[in-house]
N, C-alpha and C positions, 0 to 999 in steps of 0.2 A: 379402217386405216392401217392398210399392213404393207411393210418393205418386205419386200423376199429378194432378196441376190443370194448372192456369194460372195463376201466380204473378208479385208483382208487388213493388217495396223498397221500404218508406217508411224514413222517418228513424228509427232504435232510438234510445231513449234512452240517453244518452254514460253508458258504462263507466267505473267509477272505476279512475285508474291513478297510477302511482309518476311518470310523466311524462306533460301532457297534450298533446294533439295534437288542435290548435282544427280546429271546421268548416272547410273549406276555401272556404266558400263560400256565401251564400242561396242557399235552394232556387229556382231558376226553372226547371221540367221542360215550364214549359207554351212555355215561349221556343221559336220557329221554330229546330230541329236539322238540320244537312244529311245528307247521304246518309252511312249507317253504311258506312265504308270499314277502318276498323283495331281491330284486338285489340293491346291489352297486354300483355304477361307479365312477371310480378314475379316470380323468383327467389330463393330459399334467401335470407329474410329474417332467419336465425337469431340474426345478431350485432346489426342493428339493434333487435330488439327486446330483446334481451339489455344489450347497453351503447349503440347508439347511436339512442335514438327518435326524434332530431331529423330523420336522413335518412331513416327508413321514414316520415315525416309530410310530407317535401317528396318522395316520389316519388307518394303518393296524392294531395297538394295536385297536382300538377303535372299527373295525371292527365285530375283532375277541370276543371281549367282550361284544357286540351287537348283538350275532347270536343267541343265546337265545330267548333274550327279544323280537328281531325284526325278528324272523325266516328266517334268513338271507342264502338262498341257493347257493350264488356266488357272487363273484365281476368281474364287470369288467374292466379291463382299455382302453381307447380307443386311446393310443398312444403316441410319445413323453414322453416316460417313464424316457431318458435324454437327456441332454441338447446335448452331443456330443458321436458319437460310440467311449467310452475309459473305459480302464478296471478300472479303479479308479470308474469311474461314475457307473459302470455296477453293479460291487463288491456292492455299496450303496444299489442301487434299487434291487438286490436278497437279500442281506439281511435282507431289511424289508420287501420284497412280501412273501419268504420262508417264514416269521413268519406266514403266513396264511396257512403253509403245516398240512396238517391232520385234520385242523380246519373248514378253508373258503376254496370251489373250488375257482379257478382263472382263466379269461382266459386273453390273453394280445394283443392286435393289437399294428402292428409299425405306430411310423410315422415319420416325417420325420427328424427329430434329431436323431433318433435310426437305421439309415440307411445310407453308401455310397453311392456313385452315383449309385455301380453297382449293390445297393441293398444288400449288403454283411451287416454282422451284429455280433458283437460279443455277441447275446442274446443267440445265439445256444449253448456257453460256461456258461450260466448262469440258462439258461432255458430248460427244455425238459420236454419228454412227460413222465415221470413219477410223471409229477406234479401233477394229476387226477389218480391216482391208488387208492387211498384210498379211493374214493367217489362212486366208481361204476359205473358211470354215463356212458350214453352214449355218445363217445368221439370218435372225430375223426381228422386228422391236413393232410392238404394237402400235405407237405412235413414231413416225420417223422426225420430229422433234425433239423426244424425250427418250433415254436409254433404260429407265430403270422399269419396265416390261419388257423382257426379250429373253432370247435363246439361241443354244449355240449346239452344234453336232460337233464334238470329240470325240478321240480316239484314246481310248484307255486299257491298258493289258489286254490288247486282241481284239477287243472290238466297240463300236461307237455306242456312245451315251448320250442323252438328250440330259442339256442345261438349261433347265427353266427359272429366269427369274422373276418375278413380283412383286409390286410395291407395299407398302407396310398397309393391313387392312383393305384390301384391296375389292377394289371396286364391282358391281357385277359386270359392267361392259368388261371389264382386266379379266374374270373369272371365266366368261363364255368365249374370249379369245385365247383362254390359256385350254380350257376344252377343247376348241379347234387344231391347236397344235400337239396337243395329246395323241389325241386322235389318227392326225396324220402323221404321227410320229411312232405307233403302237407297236413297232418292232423292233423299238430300241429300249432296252433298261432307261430310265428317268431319274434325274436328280431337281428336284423343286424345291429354291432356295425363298426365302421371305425374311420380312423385319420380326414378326411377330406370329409366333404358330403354337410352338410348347412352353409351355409354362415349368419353374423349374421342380416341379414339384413330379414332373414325365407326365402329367394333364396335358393336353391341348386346351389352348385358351377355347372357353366358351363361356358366351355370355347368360347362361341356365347353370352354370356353376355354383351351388351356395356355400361358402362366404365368395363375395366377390371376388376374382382374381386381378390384383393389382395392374396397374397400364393396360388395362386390357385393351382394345383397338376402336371399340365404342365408346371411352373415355378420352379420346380428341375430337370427335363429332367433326371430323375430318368430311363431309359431301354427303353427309348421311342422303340424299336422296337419292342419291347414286348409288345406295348399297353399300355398307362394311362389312367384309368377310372376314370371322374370326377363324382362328383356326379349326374347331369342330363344323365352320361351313366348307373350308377348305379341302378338309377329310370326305364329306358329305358329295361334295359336288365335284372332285376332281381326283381325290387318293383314293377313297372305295371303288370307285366308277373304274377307274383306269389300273389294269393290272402290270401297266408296266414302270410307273414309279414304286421305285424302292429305298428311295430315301430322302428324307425332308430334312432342309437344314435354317436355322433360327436362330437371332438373337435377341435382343432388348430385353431383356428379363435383368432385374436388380434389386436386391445385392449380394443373391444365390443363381450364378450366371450359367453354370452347368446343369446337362440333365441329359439322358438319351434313355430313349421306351422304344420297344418295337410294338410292334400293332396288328392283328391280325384281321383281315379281309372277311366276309362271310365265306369268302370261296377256299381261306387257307393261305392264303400267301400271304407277304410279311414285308410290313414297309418300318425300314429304322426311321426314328424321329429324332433328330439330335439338335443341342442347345448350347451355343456358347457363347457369351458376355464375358468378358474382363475387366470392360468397363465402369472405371469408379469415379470420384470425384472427391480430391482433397479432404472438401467440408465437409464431408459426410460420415458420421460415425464408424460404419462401415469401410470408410476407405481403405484403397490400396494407393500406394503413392504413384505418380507416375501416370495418372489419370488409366490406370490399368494395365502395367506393365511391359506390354508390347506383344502381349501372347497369340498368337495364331494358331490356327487348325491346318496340320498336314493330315489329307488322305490320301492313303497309297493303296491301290486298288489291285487286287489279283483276279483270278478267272472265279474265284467262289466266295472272296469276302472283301471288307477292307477293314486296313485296319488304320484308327485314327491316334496322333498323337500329337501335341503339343508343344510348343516351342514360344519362345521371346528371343526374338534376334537381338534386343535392346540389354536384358540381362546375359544371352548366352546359356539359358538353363531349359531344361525341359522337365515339363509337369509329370510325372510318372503316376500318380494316385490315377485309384480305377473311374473317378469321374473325367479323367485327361488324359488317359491314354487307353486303349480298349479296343476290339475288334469284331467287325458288325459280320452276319454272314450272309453269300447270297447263295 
């Protein structure tokens, strides 16, 4: 079950929601853009669209008003987009991802708040694949129903990347199609995003890990007959195998949401593993207020490294400590 075009975003007509979350901005796509240097990653947006839409609305505005300055090629989210599959929650989270239509590509992995047991999802009502029409890109989704397996060809500091996304735990049919496009992709550096892969401890979730490793991916018994790939099958069947991913990115990990390990191949090459949650919850001892501040991951990518750092469009600050800001090499 595979879409292959060439796909492009125009503007989708605005979603009705419980909270709105204005355009960010007139469309001007035809405005001179400079060189595409950085990816964004939005993280475990669960609470903002649950209780707080104002900061999931200024980190896509802030996005979109930074793709200029920071030749911002795409975002991505790695999961947990909301807190529960409900059309109030959904309504929030398209309304401020579409402010990014015709502006910023997107692509969106689930996890496991955005998910039934049986894997069913109301994103397919919220989300499709004409969200990548306007960009051209090369685009493709495993299921043309469902966005959140797919991938996209960018163009980053000189030259193109493959954007691989995956669903949280993901299935073996998701696993032997993300092989396929590996494959046929082998001459592009790889970026392969998911809900759940490193643990923040710089572990890759694996289920032979003793003591257990908390939320692991086998602890939703999400289709087990379909196969749950944790992260050490992920490495196993798709990052060892394939020399041209070089960096894996993750979140749902709580209530130590940072972590990044590189990893070395039997043959010597080096795949960065990186981890980011912000995501907190009021009631929880742990909390941070603000259902987790609004922090995102900027990567800005040069010809030999990137380097990542941290920001909250909603406080205005950036994380500067060496788990938030830091520089990976290629």
């Amino acid at each position: 079950m595979r879409l292959r075009r060439r796909l492009s975003l125009p503007l989708l007509a605005a979603l009705a929601a419980v909270h709105a979350c204005a355009d960010p901005e007139p469309d001007d796509r035809d405005a001179a853009m400079p060189v595409a240097t950085t990816l964004v990653v939005l993280p475990d947006t669960q609470f903002y669209a649950c209780a707080y839409p104002e900061i999931f609305e200024q980190q896509t505005r802030w996005v979109v008003e930074q793709r200029r300055k920071r030749g911002i090629a795409m975002l991505l989210h790695t999961g947990d987009v909301v807190d529960g599959d409900t059309t109030m929650q959904w309504q929030v989270a398209a309304r401020c991802m579409h402010g990014l239509d015709g502006k910023v590509p997107y692509l969106i992995s689930t996890g496991n708040h955005d998910l039934q047991a049986t894997r069913s999802s109301l994103i397919g009502d919220y989300f499709d694949t004409r969200a990548l029409r306007a960009s051209e890109l090369d685009f493709d989704v495993f299921d043309p129903a469902r966005v959140d397996n797919s991938y996209a060809v960018v163009h980053l500091a000189g030259r193109d990347w493959l954007l691989l996304g995956l669903e949280f735990g993901p299935r073996d049919m998701i696993v032997t199609w993300a092989d396929t496009v590996l494959r046929e992709h082998a001459e592009l550096p790889a970026v392969l995003f998911t809900h759940a892969y490193l643990y923040s401890d710089g572990e890759r979730y694996d289920r032979k890990r003793v003591p257990h490793q908390p939320y692991h991916p086998d602890d939703y018994a999400f289709t087990p007959d379909a196969g749950i790939n944790d992260g050490q099958d992920l490495w196993l069947k798709l990052i060892e195998p394939h020399e041209n991913v070089r960096l894996v990115l993750s979140g749902h990990v709580i209530p130590n949401g940072t972590a990044h390990a590189s990893a070395e191949r039997a043959s010597g090459s080096v795949v960065h593993q990186v981890l980011a949650n912000y995501q907190h919850c009021d009631a929880c001892p742990c909390s941070e207020v603000e259902g987790g501040g609004g922090y995102l991951r900027v990567l800005e990518f040069s010809r030999d490294a990137i380097h990542v750092t941290t920001y909250s469009p909603h406080r205005d600050e950036w994380l500067t400590d060496a788990d938030n800001d830091f520089t990976l090499a290629l």
